[in-house]
C-alpha positions in Angstrom: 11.9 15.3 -22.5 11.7 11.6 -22.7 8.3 11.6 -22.9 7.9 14.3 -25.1 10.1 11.9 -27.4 7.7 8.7 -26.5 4.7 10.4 -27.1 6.3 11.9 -31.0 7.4 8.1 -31.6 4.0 6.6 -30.7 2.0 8.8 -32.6 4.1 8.6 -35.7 3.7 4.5 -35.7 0.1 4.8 -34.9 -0.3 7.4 -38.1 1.9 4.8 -40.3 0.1 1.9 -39.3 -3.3 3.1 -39.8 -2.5 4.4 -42.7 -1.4 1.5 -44.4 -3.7 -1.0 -42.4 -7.0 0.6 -43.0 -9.3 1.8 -45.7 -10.6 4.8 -43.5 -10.8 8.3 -45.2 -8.1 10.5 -44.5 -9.9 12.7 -42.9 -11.0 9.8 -39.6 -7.4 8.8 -40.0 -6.4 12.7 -39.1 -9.3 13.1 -36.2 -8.2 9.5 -34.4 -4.1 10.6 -34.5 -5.4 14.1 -33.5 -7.5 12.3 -30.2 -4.9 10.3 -29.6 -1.8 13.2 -29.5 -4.3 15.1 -26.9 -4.6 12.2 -25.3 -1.3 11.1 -24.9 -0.1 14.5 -24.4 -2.4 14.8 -21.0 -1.3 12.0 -19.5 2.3 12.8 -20.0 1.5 15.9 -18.1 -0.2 13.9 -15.4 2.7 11.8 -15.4 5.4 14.8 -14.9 3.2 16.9 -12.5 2.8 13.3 -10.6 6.7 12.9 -11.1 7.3 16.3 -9.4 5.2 15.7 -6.5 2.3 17.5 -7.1 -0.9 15.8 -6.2 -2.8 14.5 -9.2 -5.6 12.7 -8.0 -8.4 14.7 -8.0 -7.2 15.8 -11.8 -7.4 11.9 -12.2 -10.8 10.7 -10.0 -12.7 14.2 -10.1 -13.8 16.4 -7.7 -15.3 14.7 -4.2 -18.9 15.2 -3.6 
């Protein structure tokens, strides 16, 4: 729930600030806070699967060859 909380708060600075810092259309500002919510939003459930002992790693490094 924390990071559910983290993750809202980060992506709602990130949004203000490049809104107001940049000249980018609206449209790149929408696609880079849309990349980084995915992203952020996997590795909390990295995090929480890792958190609850469930072996991560191979999500992480890839599969072994």
């Amino acid at each position: 729930m924390i990071g559910w909380i983290v993750v809202r708060v980060l992506i709602s600075a990130f949004t203000k600030a490049l809104s107001r810092a940049s000249h980018l259309p609206e449209l790149v500002i929408e696609f880079l806070v849309r990349f980084l919510s995915v992203l952020l939003y996997v590795v909390l459930v990295l995090v929480v699967l890792a958190t609850l002992g469930i072996d991560v790693s191979s999500v992480v490094l890839g599969p072994r060859r």
